[in-house]
C-alpha positions as CSV (number, residue, x, y, z in Angstrom):
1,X,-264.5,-108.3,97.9
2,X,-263.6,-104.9,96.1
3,X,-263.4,-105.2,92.4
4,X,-260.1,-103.5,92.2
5,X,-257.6,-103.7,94.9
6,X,-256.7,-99.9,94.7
7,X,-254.8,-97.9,97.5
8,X,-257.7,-97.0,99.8
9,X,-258.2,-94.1,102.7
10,X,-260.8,-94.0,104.7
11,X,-262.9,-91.7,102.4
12,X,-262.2,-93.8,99.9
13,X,-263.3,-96.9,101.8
14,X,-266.3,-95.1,102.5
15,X,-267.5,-94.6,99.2
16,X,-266.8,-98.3,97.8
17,X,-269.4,-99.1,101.1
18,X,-271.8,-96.7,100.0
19,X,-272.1,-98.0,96.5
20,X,-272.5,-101.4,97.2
21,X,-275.3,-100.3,99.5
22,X,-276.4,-98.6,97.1
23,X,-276.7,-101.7,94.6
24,X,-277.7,-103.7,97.3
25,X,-281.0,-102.1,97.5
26,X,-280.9,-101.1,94.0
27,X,-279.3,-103.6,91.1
28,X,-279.9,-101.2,88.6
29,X,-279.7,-97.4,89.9
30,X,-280.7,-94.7,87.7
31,X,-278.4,-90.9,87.5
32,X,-280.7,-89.8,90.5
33,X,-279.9,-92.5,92.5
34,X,-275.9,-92.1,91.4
35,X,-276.1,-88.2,91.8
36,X,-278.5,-87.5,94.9
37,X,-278.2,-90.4,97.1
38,X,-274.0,-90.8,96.5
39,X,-273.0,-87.4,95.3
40,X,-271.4,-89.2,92.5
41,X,-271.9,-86.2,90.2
42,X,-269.5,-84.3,91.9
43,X,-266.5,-86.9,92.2
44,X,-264.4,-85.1,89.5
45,X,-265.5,-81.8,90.6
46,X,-262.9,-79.6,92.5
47,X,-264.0,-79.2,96.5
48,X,-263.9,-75.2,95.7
49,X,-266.9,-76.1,93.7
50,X,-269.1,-78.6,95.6
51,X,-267.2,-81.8,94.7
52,X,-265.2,-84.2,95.4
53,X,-261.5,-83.8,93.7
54,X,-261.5,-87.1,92.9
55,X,-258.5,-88.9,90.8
56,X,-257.9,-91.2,88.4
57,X,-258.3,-94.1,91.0
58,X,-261.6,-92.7,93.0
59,X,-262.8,-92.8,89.3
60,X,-261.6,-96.3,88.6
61,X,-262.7,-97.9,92.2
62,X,-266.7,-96.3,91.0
63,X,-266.6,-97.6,87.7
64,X,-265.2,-101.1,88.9
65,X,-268.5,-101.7,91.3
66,X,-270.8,-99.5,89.0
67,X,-269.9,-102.2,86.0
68,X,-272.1,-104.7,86.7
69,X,-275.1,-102.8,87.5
70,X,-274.9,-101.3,83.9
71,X,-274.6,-97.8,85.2
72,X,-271.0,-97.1,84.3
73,X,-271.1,-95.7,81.3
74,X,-273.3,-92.4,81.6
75,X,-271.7,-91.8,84.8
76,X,-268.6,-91.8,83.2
77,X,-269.4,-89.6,80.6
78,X,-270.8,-86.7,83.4
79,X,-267.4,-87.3,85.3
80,X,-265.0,-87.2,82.2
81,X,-266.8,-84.0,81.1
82,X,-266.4,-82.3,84.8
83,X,-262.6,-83.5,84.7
84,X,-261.9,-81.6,81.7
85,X,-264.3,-78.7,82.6
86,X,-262.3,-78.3,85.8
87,X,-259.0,-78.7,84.6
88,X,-259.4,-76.2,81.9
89,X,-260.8,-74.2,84.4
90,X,-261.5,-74.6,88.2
91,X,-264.3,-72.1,89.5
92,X,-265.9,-72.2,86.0
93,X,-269.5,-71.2,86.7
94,X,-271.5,-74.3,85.8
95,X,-269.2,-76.5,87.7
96,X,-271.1,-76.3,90.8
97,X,-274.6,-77.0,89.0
98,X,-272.4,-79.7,87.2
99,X,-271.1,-81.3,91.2
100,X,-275.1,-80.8,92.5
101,X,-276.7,-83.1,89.9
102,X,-278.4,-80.4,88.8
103,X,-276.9,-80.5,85.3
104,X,-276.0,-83.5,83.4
105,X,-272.9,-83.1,80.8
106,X,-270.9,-85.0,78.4
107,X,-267.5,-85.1,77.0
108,X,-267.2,-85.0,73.1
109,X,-264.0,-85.7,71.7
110,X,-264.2,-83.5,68.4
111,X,-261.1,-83.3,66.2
112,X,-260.9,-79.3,66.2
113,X,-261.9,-76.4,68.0
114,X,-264.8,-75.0,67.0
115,X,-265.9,-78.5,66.0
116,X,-267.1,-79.0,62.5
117,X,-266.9,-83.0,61.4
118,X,-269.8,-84.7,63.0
119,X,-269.0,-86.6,66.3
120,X,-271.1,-89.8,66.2
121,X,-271.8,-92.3,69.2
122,X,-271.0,-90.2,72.3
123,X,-271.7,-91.7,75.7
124,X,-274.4,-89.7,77.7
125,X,-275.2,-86.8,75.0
126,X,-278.8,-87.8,74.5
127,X,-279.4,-87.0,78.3
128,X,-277.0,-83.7,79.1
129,X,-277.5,-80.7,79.3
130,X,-274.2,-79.5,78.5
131,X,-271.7,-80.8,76.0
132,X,-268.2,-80.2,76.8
133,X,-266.0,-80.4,74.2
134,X,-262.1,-80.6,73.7
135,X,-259.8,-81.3,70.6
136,X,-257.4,-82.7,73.2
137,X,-255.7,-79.4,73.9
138,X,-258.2,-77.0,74.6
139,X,-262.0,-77.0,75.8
140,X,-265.0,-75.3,74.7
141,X,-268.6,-75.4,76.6
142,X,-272.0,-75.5,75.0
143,X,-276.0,-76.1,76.3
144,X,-277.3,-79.3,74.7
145,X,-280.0,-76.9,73.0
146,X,-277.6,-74.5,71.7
147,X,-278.2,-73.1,68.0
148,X,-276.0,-74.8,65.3
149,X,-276.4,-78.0,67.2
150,X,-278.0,-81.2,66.1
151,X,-278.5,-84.2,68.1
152,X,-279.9,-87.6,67.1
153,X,-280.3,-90.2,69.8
154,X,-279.1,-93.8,70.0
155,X,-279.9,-96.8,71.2
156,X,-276.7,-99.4,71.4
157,X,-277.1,-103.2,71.4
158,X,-275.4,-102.8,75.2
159,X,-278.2,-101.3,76.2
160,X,-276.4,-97.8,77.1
161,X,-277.9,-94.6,75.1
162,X,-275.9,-92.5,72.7
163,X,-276.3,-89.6,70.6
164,X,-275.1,-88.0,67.2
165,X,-274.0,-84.7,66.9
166,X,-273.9,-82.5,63.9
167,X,-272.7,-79.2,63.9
168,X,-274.2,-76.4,61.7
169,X,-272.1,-73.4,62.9
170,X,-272.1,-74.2,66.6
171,X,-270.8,-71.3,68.7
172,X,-269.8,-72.9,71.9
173,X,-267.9,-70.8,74.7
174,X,-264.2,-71.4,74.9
175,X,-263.4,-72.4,78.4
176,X,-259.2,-72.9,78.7
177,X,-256.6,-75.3,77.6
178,X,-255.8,-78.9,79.4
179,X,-252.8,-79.4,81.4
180,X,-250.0,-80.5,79.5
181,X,-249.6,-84.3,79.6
182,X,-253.1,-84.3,80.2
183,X,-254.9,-87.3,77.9
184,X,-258.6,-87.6,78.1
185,X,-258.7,-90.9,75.8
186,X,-256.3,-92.6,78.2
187,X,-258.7,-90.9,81.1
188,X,-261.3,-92.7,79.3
189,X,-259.7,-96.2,78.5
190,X,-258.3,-96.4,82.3
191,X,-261.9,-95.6,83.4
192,X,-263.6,-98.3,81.0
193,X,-260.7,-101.1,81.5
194,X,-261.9,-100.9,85.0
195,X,-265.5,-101.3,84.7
196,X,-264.7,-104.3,82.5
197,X,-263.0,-105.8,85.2
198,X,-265.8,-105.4,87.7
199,X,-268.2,-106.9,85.1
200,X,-266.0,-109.6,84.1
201,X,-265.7,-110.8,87.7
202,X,-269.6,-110.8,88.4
203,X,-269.5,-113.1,85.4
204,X,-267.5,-115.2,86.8
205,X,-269.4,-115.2,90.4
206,X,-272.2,-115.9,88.6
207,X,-270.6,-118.7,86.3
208,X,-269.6,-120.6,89.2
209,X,-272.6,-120.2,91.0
210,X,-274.6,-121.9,88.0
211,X,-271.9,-124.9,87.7
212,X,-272.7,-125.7,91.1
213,X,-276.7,-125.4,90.9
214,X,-277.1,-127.3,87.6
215,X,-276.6,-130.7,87.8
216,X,-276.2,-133.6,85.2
217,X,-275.8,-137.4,85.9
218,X,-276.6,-137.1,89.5
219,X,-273.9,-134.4,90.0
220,X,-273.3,-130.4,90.0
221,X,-271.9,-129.6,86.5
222,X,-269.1,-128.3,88.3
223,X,-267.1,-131.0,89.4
224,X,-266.6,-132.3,85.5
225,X,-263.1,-131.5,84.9
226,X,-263.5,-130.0,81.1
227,X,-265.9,-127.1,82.2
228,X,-263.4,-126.3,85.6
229,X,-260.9,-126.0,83.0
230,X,-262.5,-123.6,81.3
231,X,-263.9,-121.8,84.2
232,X,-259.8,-121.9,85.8
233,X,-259.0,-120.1,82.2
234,X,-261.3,-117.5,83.2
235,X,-260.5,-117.0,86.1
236,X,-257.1,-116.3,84.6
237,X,-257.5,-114.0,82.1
238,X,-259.6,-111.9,84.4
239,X,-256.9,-111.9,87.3
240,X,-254.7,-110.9,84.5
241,X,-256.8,-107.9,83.3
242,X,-257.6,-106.6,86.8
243,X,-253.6,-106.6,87.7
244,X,-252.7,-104.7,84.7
245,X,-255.8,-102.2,84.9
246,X,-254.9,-101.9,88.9
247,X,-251.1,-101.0,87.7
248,X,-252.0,-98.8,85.0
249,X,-254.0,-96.8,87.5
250,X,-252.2,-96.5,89.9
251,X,-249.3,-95.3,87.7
252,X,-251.7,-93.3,86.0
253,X,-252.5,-91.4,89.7
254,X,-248.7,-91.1,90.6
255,X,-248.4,-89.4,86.9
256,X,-245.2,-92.4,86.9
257,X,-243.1,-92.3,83.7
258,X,-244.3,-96.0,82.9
259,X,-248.4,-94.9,83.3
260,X,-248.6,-95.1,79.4
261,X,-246.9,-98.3,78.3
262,X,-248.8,-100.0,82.2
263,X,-252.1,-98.4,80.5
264,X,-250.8,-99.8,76.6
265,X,-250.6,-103.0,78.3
266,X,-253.9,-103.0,80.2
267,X,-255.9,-102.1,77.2
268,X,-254.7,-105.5,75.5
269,X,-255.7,-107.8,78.3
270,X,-259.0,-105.9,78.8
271,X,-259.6,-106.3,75.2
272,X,-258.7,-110.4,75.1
273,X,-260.1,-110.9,78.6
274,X,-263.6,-109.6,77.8
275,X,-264.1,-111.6,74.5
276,X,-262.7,-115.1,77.0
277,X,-264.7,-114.4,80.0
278,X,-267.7,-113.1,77.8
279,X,-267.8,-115.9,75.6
280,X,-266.9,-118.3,78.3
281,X,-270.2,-117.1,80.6
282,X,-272.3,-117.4,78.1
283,X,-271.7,-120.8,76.9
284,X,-271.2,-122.6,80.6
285,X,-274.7,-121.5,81.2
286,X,-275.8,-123.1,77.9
287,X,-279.2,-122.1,76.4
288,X,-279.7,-119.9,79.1
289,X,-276.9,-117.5,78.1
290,X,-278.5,-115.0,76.5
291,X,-282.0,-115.1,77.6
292,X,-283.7,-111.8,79.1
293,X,-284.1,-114.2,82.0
294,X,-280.2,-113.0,83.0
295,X,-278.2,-110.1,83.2
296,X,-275.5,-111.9,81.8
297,X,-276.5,-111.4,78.0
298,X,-276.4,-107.8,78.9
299,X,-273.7,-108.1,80.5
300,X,-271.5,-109.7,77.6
301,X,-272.4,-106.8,75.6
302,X,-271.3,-104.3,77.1
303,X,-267.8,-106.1,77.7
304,X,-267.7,-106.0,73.8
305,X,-268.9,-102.7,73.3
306,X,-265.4,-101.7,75.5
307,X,-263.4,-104.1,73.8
308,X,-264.5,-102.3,70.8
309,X,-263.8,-98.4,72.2
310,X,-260.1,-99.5,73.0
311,X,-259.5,-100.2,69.8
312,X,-258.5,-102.8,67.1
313,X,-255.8,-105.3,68.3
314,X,-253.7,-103.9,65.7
315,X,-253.9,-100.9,66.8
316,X,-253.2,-101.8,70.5
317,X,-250.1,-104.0,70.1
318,X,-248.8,-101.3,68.3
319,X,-249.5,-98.5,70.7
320,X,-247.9,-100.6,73.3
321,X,-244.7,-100.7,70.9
322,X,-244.6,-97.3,70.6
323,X,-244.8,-96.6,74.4
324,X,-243.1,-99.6,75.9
C-alpha cells in the first residue's frame, strides 16, 4: 500500500516499485544506493539536463516511502537544492553533474544575498559539494570548499547529519532569480509533511504487529479494548495528516489558489499527528520503545525533529489565519 495516495502515471508507478525494491533488499540505503541504483539525484533535475523534471508530487510520493528507511532527509536536501538551481536557471552547468550523482548539494536558506548571518543546522551541508543558496528571491552557487566559507558538522539526536555555516566574505556565483510565487520553505514543509506520513504509518504497522505478538493473561495484548482505543486514535490522526498532506500537494502541483491555506492546514496536523502517533508507538511497545533493539526510537525522533522545522503551534495556527 503506497504511503500517499497521489495521482499516479505509469512513470510514476514505476518509481514508487523501484523504491520499495529498493528497501526491500536494503532497509537503510545510503546516497549511492538513492543516486546510482534509482537515479534519484536527478528527480528535480530538468530532462535537458540528465534528470527527471520531477514535481512537487514525484518529490512527495519519494519522500513518503523514503521516511521510514531514514533516508529522506539528505535526499531532500540534494533535490530542493537542484529545484532551485534549475528554476533559477535550466542548463546551468553543474546541473548535469548535480542529476548524475556525481555531485552532492544542499539548499541554504540564508536571509540575504551575499549571505552574511551564519546559517546553522542545514540538512545535507556536511556531505555536499556544492551549497546553493537563495534569500527566497534570488540564487547564488558556491563549492563546499570555497574561501570565506566555514563549515562545522552536526550530529542530530534523529540521527540525520547537519552542518554550520559561517561566512567570512564568501563570494559565491550568482545564478538567477526564482519564479515568482515560487516558495522554497513551503517546497520544503510539503516535502517533510510527507515523509512524516510515511513514517508515521510504519509506526503504526509496526504497533499493531507488536499488539498481536505480545501477549498477557493468555491473550494477544491486542484484543484489550483500552490499548485498541489508543491504537484506533492513531490510526486517526494519521489518516487525518496523510489526507491533508495528499491535498496540499496536489494543490501545490496544480499551483491551485487554495495550495497555501491546504499546505497551512497540513503543517498543523503533521505537527499534532507526529507528537500522537510518536508518543503512542512508543509506549504500546512498553519498555521496548526506545531500545536500539527497534527502529522505532529512531523513528520517533525524526517525527519530532519535523514537527519542530514546521514550526511552533503558534506560529502555524496563525499562518493558517493569515492564508485561509
Amino acid at each position: 500500500m503506497a504511503a500517499l495516495d497521489l495521482p499516479l502515471d505509469e512513470s510514476r508507478a514505476l518509481l514508487r516499485d523501484s523504491i520499495l525494491r529498493l528497501l526491500a533488499d536494503t532497509p537503510e540505503p545510503a546516497w549511492s544506493d538513492l543516486a546510482a541504483k534509482l537515479g534519484l539525484a536527478g528527480l528535480t533535475v530538468p530532462e535537458s539536463a540528465g534528470g527527471f523534471g520531477g514535481s512537487i508530487i514525484d518529490v512527495a510520493l519519494v519522500m513518503a516511502e523514503l521516511g521510514p528507511a531514514l533516508a529522506g532527509a539528505d535526499w531532500l536536501a540534494h533535490a530542493a537544492a537542484c529545484r532551485a538551481l534549475a528554476l533559477a536557471a535550466p542548463a546551468h552547468p553543474l546541473l548535469p553533474r548535480l542529476a548524475s550523482g556525481e555531485d552532492r548539494a544542499a539548499l541554504v536558506i540564508v536571509d540575504a544575498l551575499p549571505p552574511a548571518a551564519p546559517a546553522h543546522l542545514i540538512p545535507g551541508a556536511a556531505q555536499a559539494d556544492l551549497l546553493v543558496l537563495s534569500d527566497g528571491r534570488a540564487v547564488a552557487a558556491c563549492a563546499a570548499g570555497s574561501p570565506g566559507l566555514e563549515r562545522r558538522e552536526r550530529a542530530m539526536h534523529d540521527g540525520t547529519r547537519t552542518a554550520d555555516l559561517h561566512f567570512a566574505g564568501l563570494r559565491a556565483q550568482p545564478v538567477g532569480a526564482l519564479p515568482q510565487g515560487f516558495d522554497l520553505k513551503s517546497f520544503l514543509d510539503a516535502a517533510r509533511c510527507a515523509e512524516a506520513v510515511g513514517i508515521m504509518q510504519r509506526l503504526l504497522e509496526e504497533t499493531a504487529l507488536w499488539l498481536q505478538e505480545r501477549r498477557q493473561f493468555g491473550a494477544p495484548i491486542a484484543t484489550f479494548q483500552s490499548l485498541r482505543h489508543r491504537l484506533a486514535d492513531m490510526k486517526m490522526a494519521s489518516m487525518q495528516a496523510q489526507a491533508l498532506v495528499e491535498q496540499a500537494v496536489i494543490a501545490a502541483d496544480r499551483g491551485e489558489a487554495e495550495a497555501d491555506a491546504a499546505l497551512a492546514a497540513a503543517r498543523i496536523m503533521v505537527r499534532d499527528a507526529a507528537r500522537l502517533v510518536g508518543e503512542g508507538a512508543v509506549q504500546l511497545h512498553g519498555a521496548m520503545g526506545l531500545t536500539e533493539e527497534l527502529r522505532l526510537g529512531a523513528r520517533f525522533k525524526r517525527l519530532l525533529a519535523i514537527a519542530a522545522t514546521l514550526g511552533s503551534e503558534a506560529d502555524l495556527i496563525a499562518t493558517f489565519r493569515a492564508v485561509a
